[in-house]
C-alpha positions, 0 to 999 in steps of 0.5 A, a space after each residue: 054143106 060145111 062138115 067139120 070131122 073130129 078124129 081121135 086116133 093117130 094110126 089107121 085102126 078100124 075107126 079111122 079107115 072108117 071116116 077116111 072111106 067116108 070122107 071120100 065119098 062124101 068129098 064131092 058133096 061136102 066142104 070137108 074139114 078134118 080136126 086132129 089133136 096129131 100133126 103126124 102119123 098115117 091117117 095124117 098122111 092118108 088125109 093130105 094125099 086126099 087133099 083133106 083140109 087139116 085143123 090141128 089143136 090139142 085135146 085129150 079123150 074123157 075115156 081110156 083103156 084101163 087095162 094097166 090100173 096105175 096107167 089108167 089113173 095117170 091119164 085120170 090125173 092128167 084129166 083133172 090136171 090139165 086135159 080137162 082145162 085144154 079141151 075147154 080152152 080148145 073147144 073155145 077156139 073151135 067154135 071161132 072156126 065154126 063160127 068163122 067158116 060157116 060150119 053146119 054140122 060138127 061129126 066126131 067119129 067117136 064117143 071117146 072124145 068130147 071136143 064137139 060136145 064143148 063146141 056145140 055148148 058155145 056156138 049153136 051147131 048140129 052135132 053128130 057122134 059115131 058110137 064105133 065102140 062099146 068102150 067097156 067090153 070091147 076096149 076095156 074102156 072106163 070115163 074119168 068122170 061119172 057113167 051117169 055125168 058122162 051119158 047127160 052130157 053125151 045126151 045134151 051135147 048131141 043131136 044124133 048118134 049113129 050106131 054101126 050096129 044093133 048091138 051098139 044101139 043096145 048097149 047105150 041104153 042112157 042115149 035118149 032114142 030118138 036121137 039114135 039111129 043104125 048106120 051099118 059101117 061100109 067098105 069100100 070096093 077095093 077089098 073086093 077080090 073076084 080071084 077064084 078060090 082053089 082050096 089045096 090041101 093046107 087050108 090058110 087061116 087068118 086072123 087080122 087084128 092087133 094083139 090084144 086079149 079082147 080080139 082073141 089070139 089066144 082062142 084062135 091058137 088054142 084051137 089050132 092046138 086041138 086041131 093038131 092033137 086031132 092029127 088035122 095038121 093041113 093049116 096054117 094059122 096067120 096072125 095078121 096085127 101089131 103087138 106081141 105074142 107067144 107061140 107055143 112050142 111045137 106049134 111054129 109050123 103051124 102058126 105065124 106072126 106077120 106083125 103090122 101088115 098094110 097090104 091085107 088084101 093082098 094076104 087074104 087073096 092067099 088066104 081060105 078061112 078067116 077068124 073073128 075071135 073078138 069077144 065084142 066087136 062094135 061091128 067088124 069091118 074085118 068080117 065085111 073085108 073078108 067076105 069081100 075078099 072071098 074068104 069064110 068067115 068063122 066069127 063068135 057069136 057076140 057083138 056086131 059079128 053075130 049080126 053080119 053072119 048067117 050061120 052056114 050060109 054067110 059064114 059059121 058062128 062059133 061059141 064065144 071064147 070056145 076054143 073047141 067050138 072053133 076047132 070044130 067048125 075049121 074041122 068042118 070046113 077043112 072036110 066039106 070044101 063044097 060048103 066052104 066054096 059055097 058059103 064063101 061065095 053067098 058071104 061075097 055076094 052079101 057083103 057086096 048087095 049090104 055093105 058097100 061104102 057109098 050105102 053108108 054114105 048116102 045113109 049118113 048124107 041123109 041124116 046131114 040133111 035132115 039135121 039141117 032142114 030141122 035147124 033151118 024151120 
């Protein structure tokens, strides 16, 4: 089967490393073409050290960030201007590739792009859309069109919508049904780390995202804060992403700053606990991750994380953007190390039997496959 992916991101977030885990396993299977609007960057990189085949054209998404209001309104301008004629004019010559090299089904790994949703309106092919994201709770993200434009043309140009998690299925509530289905993300084995734990007497926290109010740093440094007033002064807070922060003064012993890490596996192997503030995550590879890595997960109680962990026996659940709540449970875990090793282990055992990377795959496979036999009766 010929597989045309279409990527949105340059860098390796969540989403990318995502298909990239995916392609590999579907690699042996599958005739794999990776579309990019990037001629550069790390999940460029990570594509031709697999030995991906690389299609590169410009398009712009029909969703973005509206944090800074006035840079929201640039890129609307820009869409209206010319980024909606690109996509036009690249969706045209897309689907002479398609035509011309007998594609079955096009793949976008994200609902923030609309390049396949122009292509299957041009030549007749299946599509598949990765809803990854909320968009509006998760990244703030808003369309340049209208919710209800956007929705009818997700819904015509879309033969399937994979959900990572319940929550996403939810959420897009104007996705006609039948044409969704729940896909847990998986996580590729080398995050796996057997290393027996040995809790000392600093316990070391984690928390691995990019600097951003939604992945919540500030909730995870306020709880520390309470811990210390608390005279609980055995942690240590690491905060593992790109982008800027302010550590509070008196607090610089206790928390640090690592920037961009790409070796996070082996930081978590030092590592005890890890926090997921996030306010909405769509599903949390991080969690999976940790747990993988041995580590307690103490997650808010929001999104896909409230789905991955099992309150006090995967992992603990904290309120939702409550600082003390989560001091409170990092309290809990720093005076039982019993429960803490043992909830580690069952979180280990659970990402392992759930969420491995070749499941989702074979989930995925599957659904290429039943897309095709429709098209072929």
């Amino acid at each position: 089967m010929n597989i045309l992916f279409i990527s949105h991101e340059k860098y390796l977030n969540g989403a990318s490393k995502s298909l990239l885990e995916l392609i590999k396993c579907l690699q042996e299977k599958h005739d794999i073409t990776v579309l990019s609007s990037y001629k550069d960057g790390k999940f460029m990189d990570k594509l031709k050290e697999m030995n991906v085949k690389i299609l590169i054209l410009p398009y712009y998404r029909w969703i973005e960030r509206k944090n800074i209001y006035v840079r929201w309104i640039l890129y609307k301008l820009r869409w209206n201007i010319w980024g909606n004629k690109r996509n036009k004019k690249s969706a045209h010559i897309i689907a002479q590739y398609v035509y011309k090299n007998n594609i079955d089904i096009i793949h976008s790994n994200s609902s923030v792009i609309d390049i396949g949703i122009r292509v299957k309106k041009i030549v007749p092919i299946k599509h598949i859309m990765h809803l990854r994201e909320f968009g509006d709770l998760d990244f703030n993200m808003t369309p340049f069109i209208s919710y209800n434009s956007l929705f009818k043309k997700m819904n015509e140009g879309t033969d399937k919508f994979i959900c990572i998690s319940k929550a996403i299925y939810k959420h897009y509530k104007l996705l006609q049904k039948e044409k969704k289905v729940i896909v847990y993300n998986g996580v590729s084995k080398s995050n796996l780390i057997l290393k027996e734990k040995k809790y000392e007497n600093i316990i070391h926290i984690i928390i691995a995202a990019r600097i951003s109010k939604e992945k919540g740093q500030d909730i995870a440094i306020k709880a520390i804060q309470i811990l210390i007033k608390r005279n609980i002064k055995n942690i240590r807070l690491y905060l593992a992403g790109a982008g800027i922060i302010q550590i509070p003064r008196g607090c610089e012993k206790y928390i640090k700053h690592l920037g961009f890490v790409d070796n996070i596996s082996e930081i978590r192997s030092d590592m005890d606990i890890e926090i997921v503030c996030s306010k909405a995550e769509a599903f949390g590879r991080v969690t999976i991750e940790a747990m993988l890595g041995g580590l307690v997960v103490v997650g808010s109680n929001s999104g896909g994380t409230s789905e991955l962990i099992q309150d006090r026996i995967t992992g603990l659940l904290f309120e939702n953007g409550n600082p003390i709540d989560l001091a409170n449970k990092i309290e809990y875990l720093i005076n039982n190390r019993k429960d803490m090793y043992n909830i580690a282990k069952s979180g280990q055992q659970y990402a392992i039997s759930k969420f491995y990377i070749e499941r989702c795959a074979d989930e995925i496979d599957k659904i290429y496959n039943e897309l095709i036999s429709i098209s072929g009766n």
